[in-house]
Every structure is written in structure tokens, then in C-alpha cells.
Backbone atoms as SQL, in Angstrom:
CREATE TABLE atoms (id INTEGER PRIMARY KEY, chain TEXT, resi INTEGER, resn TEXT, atom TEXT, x REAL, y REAL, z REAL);
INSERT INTO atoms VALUES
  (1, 'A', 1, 'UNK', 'N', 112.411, 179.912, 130.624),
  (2, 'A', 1, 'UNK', 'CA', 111.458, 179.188, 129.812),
  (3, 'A', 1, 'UNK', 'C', 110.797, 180.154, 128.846),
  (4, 'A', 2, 'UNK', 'N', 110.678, 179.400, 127.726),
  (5, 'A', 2, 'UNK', 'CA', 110.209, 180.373, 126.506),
  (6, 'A', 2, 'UNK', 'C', 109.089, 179.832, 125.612),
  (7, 'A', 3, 'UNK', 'N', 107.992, 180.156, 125.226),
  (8, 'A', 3, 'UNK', 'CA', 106.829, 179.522, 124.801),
  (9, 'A', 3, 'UNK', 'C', 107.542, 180.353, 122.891),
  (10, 'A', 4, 'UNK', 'N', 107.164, 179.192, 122.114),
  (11, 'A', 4, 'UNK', 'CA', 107.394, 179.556, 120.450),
  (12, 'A', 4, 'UNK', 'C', 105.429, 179.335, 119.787),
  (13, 'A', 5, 'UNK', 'N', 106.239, 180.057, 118.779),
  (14, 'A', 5, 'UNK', 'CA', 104.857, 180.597, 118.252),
  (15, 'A', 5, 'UNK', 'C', 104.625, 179.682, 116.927),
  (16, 'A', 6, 'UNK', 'N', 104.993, 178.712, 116.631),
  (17, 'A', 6, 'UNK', 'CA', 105.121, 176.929, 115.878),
  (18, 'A', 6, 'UNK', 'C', 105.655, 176.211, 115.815),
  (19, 'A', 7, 'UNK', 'N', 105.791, 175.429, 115.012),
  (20, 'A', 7, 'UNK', 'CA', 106.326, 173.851, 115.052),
  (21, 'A', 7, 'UNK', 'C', 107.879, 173.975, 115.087),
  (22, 'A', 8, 'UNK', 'N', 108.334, 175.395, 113.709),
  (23, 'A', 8, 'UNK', 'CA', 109.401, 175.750, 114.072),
  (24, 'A', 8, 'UNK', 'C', 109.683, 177.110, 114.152),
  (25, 'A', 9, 'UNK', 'N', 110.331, 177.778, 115.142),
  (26, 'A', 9, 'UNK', 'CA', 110.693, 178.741, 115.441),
  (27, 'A', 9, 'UNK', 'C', 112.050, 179.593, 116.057),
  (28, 'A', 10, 'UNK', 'N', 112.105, 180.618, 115.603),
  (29, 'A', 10, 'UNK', 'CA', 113.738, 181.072, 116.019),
  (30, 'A', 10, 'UNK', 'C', 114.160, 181.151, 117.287),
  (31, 'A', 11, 'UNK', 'N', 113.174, 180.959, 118.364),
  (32, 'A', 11, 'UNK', 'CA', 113.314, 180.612, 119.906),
  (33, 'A', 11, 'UNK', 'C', 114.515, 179.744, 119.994),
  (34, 'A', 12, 'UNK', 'N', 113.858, 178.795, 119.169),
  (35, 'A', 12, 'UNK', 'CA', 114.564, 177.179, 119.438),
  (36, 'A', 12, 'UNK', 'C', 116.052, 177.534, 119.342),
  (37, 'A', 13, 'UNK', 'N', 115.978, 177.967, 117.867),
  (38, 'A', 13, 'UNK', 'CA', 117.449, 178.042, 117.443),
  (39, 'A', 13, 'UNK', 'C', 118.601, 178.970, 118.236),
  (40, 'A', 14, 'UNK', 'N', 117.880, 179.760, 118.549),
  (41, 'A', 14, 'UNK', 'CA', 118.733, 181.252, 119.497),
  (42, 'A', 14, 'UNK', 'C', 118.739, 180.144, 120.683),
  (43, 'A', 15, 'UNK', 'N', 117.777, 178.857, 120.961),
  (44, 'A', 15, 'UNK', 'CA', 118.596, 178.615, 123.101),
  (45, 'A', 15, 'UNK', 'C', 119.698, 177.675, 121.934),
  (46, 'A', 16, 'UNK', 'N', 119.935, 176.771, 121.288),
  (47, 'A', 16, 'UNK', 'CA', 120.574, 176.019, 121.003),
  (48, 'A', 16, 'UNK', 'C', 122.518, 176.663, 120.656),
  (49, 'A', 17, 'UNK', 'N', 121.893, 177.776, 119.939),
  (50, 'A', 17, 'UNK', 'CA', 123.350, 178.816, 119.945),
  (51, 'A', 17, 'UNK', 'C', 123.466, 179.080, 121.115),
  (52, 'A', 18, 'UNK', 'N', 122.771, 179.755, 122.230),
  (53, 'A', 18, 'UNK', 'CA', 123.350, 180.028, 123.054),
  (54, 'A', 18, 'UNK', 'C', 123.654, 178.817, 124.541),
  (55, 'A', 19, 'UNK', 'N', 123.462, 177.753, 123.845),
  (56, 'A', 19, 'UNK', 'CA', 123.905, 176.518, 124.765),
  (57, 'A', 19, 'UNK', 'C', 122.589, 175.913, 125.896),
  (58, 'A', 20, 'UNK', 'N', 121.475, 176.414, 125.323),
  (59, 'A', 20, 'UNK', 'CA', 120.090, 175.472, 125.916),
  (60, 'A', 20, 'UNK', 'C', 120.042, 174.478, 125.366),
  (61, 'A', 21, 'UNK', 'N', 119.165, 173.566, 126.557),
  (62, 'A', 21, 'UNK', 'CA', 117.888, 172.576, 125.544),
  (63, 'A', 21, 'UNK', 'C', 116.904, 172.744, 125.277),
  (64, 'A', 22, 'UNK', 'N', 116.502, 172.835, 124.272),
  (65, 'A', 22, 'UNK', 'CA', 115.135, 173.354, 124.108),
  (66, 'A', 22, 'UNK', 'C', 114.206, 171.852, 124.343),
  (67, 'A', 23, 'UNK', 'N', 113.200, 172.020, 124.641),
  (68, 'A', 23, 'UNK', 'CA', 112.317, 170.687, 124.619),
  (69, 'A', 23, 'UNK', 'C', 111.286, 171.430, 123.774),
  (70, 'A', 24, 'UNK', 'N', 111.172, 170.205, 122.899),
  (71, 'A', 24, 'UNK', 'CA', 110.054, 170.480, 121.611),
  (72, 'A', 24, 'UNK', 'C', 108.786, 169.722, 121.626),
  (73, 'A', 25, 'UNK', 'N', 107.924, 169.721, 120.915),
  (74, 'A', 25, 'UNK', 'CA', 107.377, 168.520, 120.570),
  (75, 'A', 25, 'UNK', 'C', 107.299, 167.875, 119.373),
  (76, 'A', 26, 'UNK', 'N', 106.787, 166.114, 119.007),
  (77, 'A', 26, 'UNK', 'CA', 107.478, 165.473, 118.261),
  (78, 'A', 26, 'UNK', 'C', 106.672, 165.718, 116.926),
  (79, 'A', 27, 'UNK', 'N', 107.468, 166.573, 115.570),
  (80, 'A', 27, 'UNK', 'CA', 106.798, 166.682, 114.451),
  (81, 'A', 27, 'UNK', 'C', 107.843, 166.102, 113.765),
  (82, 'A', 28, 'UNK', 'N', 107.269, 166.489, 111.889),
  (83, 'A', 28, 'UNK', 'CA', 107.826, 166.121, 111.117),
  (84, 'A', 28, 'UNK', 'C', 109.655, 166.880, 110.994),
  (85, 'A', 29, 'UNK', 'N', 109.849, 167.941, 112.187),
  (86, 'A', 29, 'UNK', 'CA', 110.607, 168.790, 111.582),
  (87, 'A', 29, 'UNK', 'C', 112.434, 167.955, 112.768),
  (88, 'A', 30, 'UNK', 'N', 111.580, 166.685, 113.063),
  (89, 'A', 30, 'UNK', 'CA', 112.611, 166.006, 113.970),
  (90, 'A', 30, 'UNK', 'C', 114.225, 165.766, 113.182),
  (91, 'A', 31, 'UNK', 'N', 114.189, 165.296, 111.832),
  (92, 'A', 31, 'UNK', 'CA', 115.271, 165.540, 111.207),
  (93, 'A', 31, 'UNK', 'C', 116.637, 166.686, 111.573),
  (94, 'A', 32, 'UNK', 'N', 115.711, 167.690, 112.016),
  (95, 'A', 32, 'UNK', 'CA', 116.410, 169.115, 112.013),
  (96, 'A', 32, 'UNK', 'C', 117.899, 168.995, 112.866),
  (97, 'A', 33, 'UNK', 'N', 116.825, 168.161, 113.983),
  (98, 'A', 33, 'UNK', 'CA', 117.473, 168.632, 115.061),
  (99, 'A', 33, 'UNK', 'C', 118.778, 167.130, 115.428),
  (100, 'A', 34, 'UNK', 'N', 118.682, 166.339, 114.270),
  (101, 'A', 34, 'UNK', 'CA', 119.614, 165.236, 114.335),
  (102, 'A', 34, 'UNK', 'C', 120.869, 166.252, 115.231),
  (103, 'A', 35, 'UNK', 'N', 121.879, 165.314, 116.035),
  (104, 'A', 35, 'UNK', 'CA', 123.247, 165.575, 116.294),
  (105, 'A', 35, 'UNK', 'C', 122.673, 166.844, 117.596),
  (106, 'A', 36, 'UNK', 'N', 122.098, 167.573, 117.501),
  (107, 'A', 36, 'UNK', 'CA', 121.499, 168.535, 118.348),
  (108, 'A', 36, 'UNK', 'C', 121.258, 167.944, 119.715),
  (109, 'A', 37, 'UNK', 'N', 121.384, 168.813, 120.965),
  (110, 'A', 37, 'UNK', 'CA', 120.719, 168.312, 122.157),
  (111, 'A', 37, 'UNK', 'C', 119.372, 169.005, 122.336),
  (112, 'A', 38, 'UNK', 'N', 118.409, 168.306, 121.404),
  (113, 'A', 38, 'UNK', 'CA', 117.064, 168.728, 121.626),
  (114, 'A', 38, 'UNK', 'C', 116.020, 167.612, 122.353),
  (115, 'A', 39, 'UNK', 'N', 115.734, 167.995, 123.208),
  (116, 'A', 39, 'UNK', 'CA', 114.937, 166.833, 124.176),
  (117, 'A', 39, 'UNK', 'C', 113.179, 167.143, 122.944),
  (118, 'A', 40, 'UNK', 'N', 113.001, 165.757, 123.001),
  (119, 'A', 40, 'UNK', 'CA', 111.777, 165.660, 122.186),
  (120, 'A', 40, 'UNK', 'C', 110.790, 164.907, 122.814),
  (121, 'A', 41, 'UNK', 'N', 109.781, 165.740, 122.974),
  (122, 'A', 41, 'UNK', 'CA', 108.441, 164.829, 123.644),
  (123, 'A', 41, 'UNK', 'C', 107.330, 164.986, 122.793),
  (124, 'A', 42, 'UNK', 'N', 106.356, 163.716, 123.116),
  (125, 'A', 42, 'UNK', 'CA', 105.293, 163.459, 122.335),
  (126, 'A', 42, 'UNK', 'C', 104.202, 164.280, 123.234),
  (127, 'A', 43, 'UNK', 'N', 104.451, 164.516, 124.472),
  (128, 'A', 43, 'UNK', 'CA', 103.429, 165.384, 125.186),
  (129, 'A', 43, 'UNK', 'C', 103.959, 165.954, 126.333),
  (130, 'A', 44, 'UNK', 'N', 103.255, 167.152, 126.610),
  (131, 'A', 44, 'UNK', 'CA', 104.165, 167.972, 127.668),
  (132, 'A', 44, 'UNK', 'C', 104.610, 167.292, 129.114),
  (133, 'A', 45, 'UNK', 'N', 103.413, 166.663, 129.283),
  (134, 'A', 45, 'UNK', 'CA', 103.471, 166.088, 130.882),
  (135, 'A', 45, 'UNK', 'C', 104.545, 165.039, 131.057),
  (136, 'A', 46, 'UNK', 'N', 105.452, 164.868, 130.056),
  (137, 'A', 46, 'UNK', 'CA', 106.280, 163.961, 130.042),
  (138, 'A', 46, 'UNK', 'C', 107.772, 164.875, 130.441),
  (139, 'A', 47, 'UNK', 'N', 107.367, 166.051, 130.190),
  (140, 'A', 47, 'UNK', 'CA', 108.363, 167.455, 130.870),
  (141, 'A', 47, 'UNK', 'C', 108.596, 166.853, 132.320),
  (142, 'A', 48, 'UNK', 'N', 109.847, 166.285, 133.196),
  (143, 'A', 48, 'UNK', 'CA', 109.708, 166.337, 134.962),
  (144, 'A', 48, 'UNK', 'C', 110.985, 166.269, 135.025),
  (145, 'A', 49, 'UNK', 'N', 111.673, 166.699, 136.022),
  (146, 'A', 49, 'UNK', 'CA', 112.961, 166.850, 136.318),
  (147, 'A', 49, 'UNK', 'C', 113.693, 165.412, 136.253),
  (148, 'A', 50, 'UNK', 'N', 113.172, 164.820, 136.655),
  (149, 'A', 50, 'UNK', 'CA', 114.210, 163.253, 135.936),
  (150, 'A', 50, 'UNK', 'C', 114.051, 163.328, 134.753),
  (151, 'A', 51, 'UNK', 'N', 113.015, 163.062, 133.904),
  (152, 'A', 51, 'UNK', 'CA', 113.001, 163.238, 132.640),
  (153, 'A', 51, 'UNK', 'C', 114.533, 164.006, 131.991),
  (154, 'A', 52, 'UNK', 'N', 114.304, 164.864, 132.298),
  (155, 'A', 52, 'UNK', 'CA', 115.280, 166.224, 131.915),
  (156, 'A', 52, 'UNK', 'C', 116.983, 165.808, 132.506),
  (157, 'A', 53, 'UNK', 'N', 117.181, 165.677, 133.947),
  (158, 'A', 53, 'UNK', 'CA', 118.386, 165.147, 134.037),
  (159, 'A', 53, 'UNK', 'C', 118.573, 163.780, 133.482),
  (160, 'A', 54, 'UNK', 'N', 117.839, 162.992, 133.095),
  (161, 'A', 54, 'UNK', 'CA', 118.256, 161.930, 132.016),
  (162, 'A', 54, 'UNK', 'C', 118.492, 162.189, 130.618),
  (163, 'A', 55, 'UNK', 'N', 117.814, 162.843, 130.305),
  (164, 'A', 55, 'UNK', 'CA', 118.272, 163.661, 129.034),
  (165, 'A', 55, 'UNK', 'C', 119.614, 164.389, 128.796),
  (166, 'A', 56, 'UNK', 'N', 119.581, 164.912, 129.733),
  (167, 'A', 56, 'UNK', 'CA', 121.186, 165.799, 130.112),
  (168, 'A', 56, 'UNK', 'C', 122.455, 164.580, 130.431),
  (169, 'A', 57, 'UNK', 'N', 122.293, 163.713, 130.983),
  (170, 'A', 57, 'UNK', 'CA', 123.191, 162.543, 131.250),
  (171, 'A', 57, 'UNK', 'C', 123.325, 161.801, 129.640),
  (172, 'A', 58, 'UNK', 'N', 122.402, 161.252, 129.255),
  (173, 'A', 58, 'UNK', 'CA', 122.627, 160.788, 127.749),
  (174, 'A', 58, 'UNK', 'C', 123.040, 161.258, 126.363),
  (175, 'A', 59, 'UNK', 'N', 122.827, 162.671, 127.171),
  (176, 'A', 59, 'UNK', 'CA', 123.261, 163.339, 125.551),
  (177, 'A', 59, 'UNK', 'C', 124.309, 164.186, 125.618),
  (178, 'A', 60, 'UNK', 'N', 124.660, 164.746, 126.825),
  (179, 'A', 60, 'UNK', 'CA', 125.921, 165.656, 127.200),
  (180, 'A', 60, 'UNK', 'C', 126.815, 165.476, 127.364),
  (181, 'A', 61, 'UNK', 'N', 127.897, 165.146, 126.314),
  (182, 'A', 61, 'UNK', 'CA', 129.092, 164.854, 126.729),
  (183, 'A', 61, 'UNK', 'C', 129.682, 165.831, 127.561),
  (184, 'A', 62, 'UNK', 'N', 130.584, 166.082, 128.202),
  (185, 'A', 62, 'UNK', 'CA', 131.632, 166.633, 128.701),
  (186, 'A', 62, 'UNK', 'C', 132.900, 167.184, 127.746),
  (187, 'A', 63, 'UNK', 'N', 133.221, 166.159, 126.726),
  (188, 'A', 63, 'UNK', 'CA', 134.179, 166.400, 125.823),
  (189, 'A', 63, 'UNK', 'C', 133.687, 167.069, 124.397),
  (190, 'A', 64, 'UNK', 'N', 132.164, 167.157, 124.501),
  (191, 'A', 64, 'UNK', 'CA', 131.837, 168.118, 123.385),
  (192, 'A', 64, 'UNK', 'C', 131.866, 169.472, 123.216),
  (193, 'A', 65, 'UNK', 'N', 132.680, 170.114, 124.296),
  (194, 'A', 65, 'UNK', 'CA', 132.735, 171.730, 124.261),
  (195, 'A', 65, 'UNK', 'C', 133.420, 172.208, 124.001),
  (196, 'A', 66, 'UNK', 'N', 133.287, 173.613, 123.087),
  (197, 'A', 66, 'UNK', 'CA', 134.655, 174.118, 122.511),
  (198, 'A', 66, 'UNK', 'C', 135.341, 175.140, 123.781),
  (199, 'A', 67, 'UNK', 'N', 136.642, 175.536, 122.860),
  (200, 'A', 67, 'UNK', 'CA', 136.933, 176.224, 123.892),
  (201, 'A', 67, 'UNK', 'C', 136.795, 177.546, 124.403),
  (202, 'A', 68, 'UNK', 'N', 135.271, 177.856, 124.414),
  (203, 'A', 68, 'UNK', 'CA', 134.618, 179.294, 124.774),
  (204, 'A', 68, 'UNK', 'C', 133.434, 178.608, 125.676),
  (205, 'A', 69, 'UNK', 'N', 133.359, 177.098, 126.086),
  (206, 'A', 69, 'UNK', 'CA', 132.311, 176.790, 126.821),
  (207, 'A', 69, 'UNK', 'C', 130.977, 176.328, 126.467),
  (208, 'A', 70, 'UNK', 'N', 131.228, 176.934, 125.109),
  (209, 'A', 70, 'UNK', 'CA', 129.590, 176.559, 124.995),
  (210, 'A', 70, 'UNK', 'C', 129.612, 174.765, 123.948),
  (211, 'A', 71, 'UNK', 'N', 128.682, 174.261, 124.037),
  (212, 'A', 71, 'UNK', 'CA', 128.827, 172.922, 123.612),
  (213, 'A', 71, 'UNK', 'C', 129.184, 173.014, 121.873),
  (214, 'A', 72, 'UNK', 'N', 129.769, 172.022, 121.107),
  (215, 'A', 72, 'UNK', 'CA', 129.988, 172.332, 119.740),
  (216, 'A', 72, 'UNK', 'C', 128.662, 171.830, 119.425),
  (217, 'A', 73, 'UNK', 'N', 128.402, 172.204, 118.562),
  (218, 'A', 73, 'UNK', 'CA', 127.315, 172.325, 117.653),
  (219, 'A', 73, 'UNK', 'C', 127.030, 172.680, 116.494),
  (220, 'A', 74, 'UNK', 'N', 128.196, 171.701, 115.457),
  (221, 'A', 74, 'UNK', 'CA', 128.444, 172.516, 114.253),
  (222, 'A', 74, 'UNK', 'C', 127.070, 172.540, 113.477),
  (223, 'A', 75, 'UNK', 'N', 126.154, 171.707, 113.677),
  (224, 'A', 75, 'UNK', 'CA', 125.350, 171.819, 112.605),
  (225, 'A', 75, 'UNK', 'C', 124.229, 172.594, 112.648),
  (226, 'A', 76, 'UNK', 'N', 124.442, 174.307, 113.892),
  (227, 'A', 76, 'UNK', 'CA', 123.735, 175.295, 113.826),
  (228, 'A', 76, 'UNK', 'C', 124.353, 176.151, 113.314),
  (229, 'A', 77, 'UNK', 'N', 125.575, 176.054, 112.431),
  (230, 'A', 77, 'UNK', 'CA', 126.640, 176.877, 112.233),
  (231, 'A', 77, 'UNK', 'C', 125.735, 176.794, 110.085),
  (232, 'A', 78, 'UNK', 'N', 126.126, 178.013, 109.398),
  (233, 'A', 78, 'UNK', 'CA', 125.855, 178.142, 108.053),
  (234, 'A', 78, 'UNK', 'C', 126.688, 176.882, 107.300),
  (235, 'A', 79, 'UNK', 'N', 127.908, 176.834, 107.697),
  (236, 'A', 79, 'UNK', 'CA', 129.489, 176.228, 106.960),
  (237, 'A', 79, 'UNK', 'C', 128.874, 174.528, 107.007),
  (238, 'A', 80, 'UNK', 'N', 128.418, 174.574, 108.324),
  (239, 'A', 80, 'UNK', 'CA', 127.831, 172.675, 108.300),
  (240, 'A', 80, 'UNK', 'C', 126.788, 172.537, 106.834),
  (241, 'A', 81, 'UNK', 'N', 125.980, 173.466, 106.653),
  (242, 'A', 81, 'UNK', 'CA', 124.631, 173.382, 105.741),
  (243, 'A', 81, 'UNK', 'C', 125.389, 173.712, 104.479),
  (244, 'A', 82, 'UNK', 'N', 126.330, 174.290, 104.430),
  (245, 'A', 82, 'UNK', 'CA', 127.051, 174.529, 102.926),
  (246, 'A', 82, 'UNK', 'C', 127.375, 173.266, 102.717),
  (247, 'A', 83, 'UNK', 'N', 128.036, 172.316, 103.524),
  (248, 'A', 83, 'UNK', 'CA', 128.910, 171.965, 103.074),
  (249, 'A', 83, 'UNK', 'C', 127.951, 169.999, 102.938),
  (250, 'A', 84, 'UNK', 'N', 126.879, 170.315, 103.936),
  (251, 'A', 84, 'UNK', 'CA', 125.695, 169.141, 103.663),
  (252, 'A', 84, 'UNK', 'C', 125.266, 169.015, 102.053),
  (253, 'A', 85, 'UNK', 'N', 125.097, 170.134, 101.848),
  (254, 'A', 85, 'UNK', 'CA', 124.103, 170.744, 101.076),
  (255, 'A', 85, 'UNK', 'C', 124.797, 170.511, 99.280),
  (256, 'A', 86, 'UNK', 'N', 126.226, 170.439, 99.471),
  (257, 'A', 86, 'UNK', 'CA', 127.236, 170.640, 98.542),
  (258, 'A', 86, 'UNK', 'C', 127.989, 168.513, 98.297),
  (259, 'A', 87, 'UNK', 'N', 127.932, 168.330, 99.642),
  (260, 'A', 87, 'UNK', 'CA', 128.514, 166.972, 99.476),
  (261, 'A', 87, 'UNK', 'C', 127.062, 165.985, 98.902),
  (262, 'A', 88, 'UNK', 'N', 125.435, 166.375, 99.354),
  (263, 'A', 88, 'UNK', 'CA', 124.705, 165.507, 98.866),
  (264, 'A', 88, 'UNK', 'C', 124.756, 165.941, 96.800),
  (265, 'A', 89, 'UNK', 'N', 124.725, 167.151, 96.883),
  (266, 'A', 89, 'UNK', 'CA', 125.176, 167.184, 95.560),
  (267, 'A', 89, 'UNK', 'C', 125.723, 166.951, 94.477),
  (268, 'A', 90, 'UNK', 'N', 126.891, 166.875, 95.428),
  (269, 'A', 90, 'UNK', 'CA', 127.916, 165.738, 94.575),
  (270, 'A', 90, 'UNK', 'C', 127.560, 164.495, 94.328),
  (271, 'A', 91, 'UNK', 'N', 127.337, 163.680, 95.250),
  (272, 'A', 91, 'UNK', 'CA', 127.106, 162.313, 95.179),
  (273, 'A', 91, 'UNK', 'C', 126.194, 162.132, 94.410),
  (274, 'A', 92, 'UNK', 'N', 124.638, 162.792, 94.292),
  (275, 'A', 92, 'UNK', 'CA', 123.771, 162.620, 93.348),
  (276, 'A', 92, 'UNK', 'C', 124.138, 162.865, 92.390),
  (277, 'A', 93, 'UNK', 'N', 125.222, 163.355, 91.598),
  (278, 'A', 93, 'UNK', 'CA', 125.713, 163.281, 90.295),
  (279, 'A', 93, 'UNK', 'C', 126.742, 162.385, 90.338),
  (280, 'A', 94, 'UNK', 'N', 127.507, 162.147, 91.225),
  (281, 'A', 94, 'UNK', 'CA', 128.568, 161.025, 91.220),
  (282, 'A', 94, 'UNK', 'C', 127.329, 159.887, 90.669),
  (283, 'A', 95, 'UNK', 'N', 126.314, 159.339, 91.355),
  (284, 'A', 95, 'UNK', 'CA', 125.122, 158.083, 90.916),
  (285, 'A', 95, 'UNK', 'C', 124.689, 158.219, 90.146),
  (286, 'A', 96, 'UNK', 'N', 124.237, 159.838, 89.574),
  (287, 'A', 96, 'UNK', 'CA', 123.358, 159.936, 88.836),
  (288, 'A', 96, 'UNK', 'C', 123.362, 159.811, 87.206),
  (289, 'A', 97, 'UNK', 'N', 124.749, 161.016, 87.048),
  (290, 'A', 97, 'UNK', 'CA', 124.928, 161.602, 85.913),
  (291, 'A', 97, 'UNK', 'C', 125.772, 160.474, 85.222);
């Protein structure tokens, strides 16, 4: 267990690479963590071991892991954000221009 020092922090991101859940709480920065297995609570006391193995049952596939074990997770990877970042681009000029 690891205490972060705001809303967002590189804690988070380092358990998520290395195949945690981080449990957060619920801000504006919830977008982030779309596709992610980030357990999100509105208050801590809602932290309890069912809580948590229900979380782990609903969101963990089995068939989402690559083959080094750790869960895929492309969209902590740079190449996912290039390529977000590049396709909304397009399209806003595909509508726009």
C-alpha cells in the first residue's frame, strides 16, 4: 500500500505498469483511467475486502494478459496516446476543415 501526494500522481501509474490496482478517489481526472483497472471510490471506508474482490471479478479478465503475465494495458503505453492523440486529429479536420 502506497499513499500519493494528489489527485494525480506517478504512484498510480508505476502500480498500473507494474500490474496493481490502484484505488483512487473520485475526481475530475476519472477519464484517465477509462479501459484501466482502477477501482474508484467516492470515500475511503468504502475500501473492504469484498468491495475489492468484486472489483477484481468484474474487471479482470483472464484473457487480458499478455504473454509476460502482466495484464495488457495498452493505454499506459506512449504508442496508445500517439496514436489517440493523432486519430482525434484527423477527424477534427476530416468535420472541420
Amino acid at each position: 500500500m502506497f499513499v500519493c501526494n494528489g489527485i494525480d500522481c506517478i504512484r498510480t501509474w508505476e502500480a498500473i505498469i507494474f500490474g496493481s490496482i490502484p484505488i483512487v478517489k473520485r475526481s475530475y481526472l476519472m477519464p484517465l483511467y477509462d479501459k484501466l483497472p482502477v477501482m474508484v471510490v467516492k470515500d475511503w471506508h468504502e475500501v473492504t475486502e469484498e468491495s475489492m474482490k468484486k472489483f477484481q471479478q468484474d474487471n479482470l479478465n483472464p484473457n487480458t494478459f499478455s504473454k509476460d503475465g502482466l495484464p495488457w494495458r495498452p493505454s499506459i503505453w506512449l504508442r496508445y496516446w500517439i496514436k489517440e492523440i493523432v486519430g482525434t486529429k484527423l477527424n477534427y479536420v476530416k468535420n472541420h476543415c
